[in-house]
C-alpha positions as CSV (number, residue, x, y, z in Angstrom):
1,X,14.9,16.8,5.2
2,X,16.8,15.9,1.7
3,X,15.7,14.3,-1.1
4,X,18.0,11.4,-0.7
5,X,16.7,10.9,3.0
6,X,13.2,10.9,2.0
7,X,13.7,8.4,-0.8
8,X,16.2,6.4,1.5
9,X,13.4,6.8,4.7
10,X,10.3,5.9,1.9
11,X,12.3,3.0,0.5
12,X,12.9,1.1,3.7
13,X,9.3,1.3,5.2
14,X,7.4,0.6,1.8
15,X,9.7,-2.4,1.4
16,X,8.8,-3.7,4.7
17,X,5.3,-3.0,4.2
18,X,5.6,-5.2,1.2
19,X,7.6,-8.0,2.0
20,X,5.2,-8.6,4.9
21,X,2.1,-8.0,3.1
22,X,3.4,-10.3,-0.2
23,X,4.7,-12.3,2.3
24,X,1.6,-12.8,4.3
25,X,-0.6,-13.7,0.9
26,X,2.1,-15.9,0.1
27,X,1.8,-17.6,3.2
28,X,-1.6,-18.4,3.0
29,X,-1.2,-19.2,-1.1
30,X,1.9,-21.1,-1.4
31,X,1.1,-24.8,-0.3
32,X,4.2,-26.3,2.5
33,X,3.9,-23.5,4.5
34,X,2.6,-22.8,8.3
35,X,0.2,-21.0,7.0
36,X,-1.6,-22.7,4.2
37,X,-5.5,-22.0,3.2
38,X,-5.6,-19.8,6.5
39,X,-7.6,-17.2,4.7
40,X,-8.7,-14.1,3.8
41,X,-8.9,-12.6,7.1
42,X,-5.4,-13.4,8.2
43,X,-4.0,-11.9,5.4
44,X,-6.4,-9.0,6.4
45,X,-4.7,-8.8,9.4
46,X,-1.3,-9.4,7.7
47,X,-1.3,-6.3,5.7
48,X,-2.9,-4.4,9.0
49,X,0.4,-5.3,11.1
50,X,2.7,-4.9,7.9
51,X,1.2,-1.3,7.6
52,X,2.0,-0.2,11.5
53,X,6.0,-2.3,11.0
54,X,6.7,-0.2,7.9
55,X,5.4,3.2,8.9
56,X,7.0,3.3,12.4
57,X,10.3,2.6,10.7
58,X,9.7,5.2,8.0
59,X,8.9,7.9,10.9
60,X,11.1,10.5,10.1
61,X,9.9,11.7,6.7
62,X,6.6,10.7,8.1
63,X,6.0,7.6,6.8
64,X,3.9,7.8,3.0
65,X,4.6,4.6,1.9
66,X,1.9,5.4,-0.5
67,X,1.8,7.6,-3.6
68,X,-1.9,8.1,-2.6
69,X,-0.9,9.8,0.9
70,X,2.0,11.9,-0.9
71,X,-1.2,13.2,-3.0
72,X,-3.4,13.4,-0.5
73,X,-0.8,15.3,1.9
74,X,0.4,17.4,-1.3
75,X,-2.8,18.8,-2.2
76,X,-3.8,19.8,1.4
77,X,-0.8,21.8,2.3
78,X,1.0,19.5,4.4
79,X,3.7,18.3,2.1
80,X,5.9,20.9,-0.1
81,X,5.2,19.9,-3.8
82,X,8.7,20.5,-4.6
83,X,9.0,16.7,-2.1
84,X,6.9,14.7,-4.0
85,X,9.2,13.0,-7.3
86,X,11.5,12.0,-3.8
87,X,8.3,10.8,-1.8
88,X,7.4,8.7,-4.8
89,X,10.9,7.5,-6.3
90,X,11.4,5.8,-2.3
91,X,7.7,4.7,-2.2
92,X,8.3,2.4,-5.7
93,X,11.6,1.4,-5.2
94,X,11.1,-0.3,-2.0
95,X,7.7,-1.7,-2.9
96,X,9.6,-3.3,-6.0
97,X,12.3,-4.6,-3.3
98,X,9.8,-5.5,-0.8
99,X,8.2,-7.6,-3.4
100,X,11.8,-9.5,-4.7
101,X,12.4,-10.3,-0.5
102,X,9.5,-12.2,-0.4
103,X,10.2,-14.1,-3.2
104,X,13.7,-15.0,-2.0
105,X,11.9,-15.5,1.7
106,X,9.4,-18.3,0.4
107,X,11.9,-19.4,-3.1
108,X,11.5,-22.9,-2.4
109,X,7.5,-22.7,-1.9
110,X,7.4,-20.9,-5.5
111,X,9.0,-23.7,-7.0
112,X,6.9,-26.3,-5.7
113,X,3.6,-24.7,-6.2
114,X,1.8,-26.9,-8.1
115,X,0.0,-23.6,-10.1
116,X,2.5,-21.5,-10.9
117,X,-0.2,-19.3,-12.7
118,X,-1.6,-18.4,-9.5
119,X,1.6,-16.8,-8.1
120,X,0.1,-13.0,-9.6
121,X,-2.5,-12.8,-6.9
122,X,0.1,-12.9,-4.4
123,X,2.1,-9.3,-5.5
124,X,-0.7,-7.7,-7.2
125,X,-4.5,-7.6,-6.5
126,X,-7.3,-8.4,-8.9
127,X,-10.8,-7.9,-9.2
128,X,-13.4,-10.9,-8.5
129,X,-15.9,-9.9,-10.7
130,X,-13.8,-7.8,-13.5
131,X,-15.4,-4.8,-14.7
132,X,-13.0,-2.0,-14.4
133,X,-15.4,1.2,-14.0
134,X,-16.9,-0.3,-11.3
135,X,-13.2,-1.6,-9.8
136,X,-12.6,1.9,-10.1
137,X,-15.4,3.2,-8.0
138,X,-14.5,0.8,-5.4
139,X,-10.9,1.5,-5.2
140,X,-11.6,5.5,-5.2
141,X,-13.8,4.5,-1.8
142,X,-11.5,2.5,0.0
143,X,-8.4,5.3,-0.5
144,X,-10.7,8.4,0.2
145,X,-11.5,6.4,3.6
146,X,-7.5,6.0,3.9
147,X,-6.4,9.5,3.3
148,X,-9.5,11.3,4.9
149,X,-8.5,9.7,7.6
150,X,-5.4,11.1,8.2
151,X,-6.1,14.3,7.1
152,X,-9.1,14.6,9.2
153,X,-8.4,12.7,12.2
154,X,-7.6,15.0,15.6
155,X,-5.6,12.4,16.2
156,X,-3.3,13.3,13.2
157,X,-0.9,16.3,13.2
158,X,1.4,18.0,11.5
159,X,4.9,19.1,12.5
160,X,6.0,22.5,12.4
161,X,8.9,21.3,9.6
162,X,5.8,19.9,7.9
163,X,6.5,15.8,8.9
164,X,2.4,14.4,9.6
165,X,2.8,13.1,13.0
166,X,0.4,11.6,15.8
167,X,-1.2,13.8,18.5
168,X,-2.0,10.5,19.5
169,X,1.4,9.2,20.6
170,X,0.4,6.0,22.5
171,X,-1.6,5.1,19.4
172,X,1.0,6.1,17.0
173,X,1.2,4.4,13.4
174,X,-1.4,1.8,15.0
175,X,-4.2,4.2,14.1
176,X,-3.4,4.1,10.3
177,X,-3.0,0.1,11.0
178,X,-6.8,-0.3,12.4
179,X,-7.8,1.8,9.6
180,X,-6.3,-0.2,6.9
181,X,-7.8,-3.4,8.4
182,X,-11.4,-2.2,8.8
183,X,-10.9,-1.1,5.3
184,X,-10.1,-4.7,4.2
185,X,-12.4,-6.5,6.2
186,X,-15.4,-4.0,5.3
187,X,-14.3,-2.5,1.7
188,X,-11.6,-4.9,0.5
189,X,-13.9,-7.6,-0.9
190,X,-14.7,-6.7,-4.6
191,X,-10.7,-5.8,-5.3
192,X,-8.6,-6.7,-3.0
193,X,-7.9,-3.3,-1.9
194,X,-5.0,-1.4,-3.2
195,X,-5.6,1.4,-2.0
196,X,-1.7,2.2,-2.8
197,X,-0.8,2.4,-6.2
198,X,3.0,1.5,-4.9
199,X,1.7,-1.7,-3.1
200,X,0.6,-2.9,-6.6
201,X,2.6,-1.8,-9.3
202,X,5.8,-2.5,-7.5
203,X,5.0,-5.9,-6.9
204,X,3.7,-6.1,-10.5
205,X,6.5,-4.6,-11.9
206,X,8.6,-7.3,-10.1
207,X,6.7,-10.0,-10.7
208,X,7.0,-9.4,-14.7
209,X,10.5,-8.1,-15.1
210,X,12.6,-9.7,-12.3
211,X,11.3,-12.6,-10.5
212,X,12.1,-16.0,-12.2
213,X,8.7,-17.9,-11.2
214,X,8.6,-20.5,-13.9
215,X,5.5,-21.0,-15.1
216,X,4.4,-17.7,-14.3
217,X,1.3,-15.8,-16.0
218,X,1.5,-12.6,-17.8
219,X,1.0,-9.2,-14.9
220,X,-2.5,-8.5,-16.4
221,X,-1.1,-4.7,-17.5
222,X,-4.8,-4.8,-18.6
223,X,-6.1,-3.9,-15.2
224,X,-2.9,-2.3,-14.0
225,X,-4.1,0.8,-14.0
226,X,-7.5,0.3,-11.8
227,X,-5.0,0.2,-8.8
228,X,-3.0,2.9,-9.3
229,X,-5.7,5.1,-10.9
230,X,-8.3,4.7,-8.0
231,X,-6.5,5.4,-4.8
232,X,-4.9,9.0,-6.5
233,X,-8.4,9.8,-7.2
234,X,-9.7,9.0,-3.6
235,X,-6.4,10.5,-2.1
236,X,-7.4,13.8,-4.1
237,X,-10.8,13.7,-3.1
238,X,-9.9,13.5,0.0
239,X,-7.8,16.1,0.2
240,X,-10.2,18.3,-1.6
241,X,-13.2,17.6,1.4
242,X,-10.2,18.6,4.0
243,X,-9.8,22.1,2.1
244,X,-13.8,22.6,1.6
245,X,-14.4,21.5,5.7
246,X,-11.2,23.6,6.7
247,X,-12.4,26.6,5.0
248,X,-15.4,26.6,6.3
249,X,-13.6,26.9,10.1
């Protein structure tokens, strides 16, 4: 596949990943809407759904959507190195534009939110009790769940061109879906779970540089880099137990 399709492919399923994800939390955040105060377990389920949208639409190239998965899929041999600058360049892009179509989706809400301040939480995630060695640690866990997943699942195979597929096809992207909520409702507690460097720094990126929110608070660069940091460490991790357990067959 070429460069430009992978980015093109990457772009449009992160973005739709994130504009229903950002828009799910906004959903729940943003007072004058259907879904006001209706918790942390729909948005769970939110993001779940958002997941199994955007990867089914990103199929061809095999659906990322995660810098964490490009690692992951790198360092085990199922993704050509030489793919990965494309992999990520489509991955950011569309999370930043996933992130700017849910602010245009709920632009009214935004204005009336009585705590503008607040409006962060809803592109980025943040710690509830902030110590950032520990964030780490938790972060790390969630993505190595994530990406050992894939890589070790039967139900996940790859293509003889390389493209990760499902053996699995009435399950399809719906497996990765079900993992990502369990992962939420089990691991997601302490963080908010990342576990997609993409899913947070696009947004934040957005949120700082291009989305006129007045009022807005600063994008807490401070703990940034707990979200992207974590799930490449996990993702590599990962990778590194599917080498170890595949050399051992």
């Amino acid at each position: 596949m070429s460069p430009g399709a992978i980015i093109v492919w990457e772009l449009l399923g992160t973005a739709v990943l994130l504009l229903l994800g950002n828009g799910v939390v906004a959903n729940v955040v943003l007072r004058k809407n259907n879904g006001f105060q209706a918790g942390t377990l729909f948005i769970t389920f939110g993001w779940a759904f958002g997941v199994f949208a955007g990867a089914s639409l990103a199929a061809p190239t095999g659906a990322h959507l995660n810098p964490a998965v490009t690692l992951g899929l790198a360092i085990s041999g199922k993704v050509s190195w030489a793919d990965v600058p494309f992999y990520l360049i489509g991955e950011m892009l569309g999370a930043i534009l996933g992130a700017v179509l849910c602010w245009l989706t709920y632009k009214l809400q935004f204005d009336d939110h009585p705590n503008p301040e607040e409006t962060l939480g809803i592109f980025s995630t943040a710690p509830q009790i902030r110590n950032k060695a520990w964030n780490l640690v938790t972060e790390i866990i969630g993505t190595f769940v994530l990406v050992g997943w894939i890589l070790l699942t039967p139900a996940f195979k790859t293509a003889a061109d390389g493209t990760p597929t499902f053996g699995n096809t009435a399950l399809g992207y719906a497996g990765v879906s079900f993992v990502v909520l369990v992962i939420g409702i089990s691991l997601g507690g302490p963080t908010g779970y990342a576990i997609n460097p993409a899913r947070d720094l696009g947004p934040r990126i957005a949120y700082a540089f291009l989305l006129p929110i007045k009022g807005k608070r600063d994008p807490d660069w401070n703990y940034s880099w707990v979200p992207v940091l974590g799930p490449l460490v996990g993702a590599a991790l990962a990778a590194l137990v599917y080498l170890a357990v595949h050399n051992l067959t």
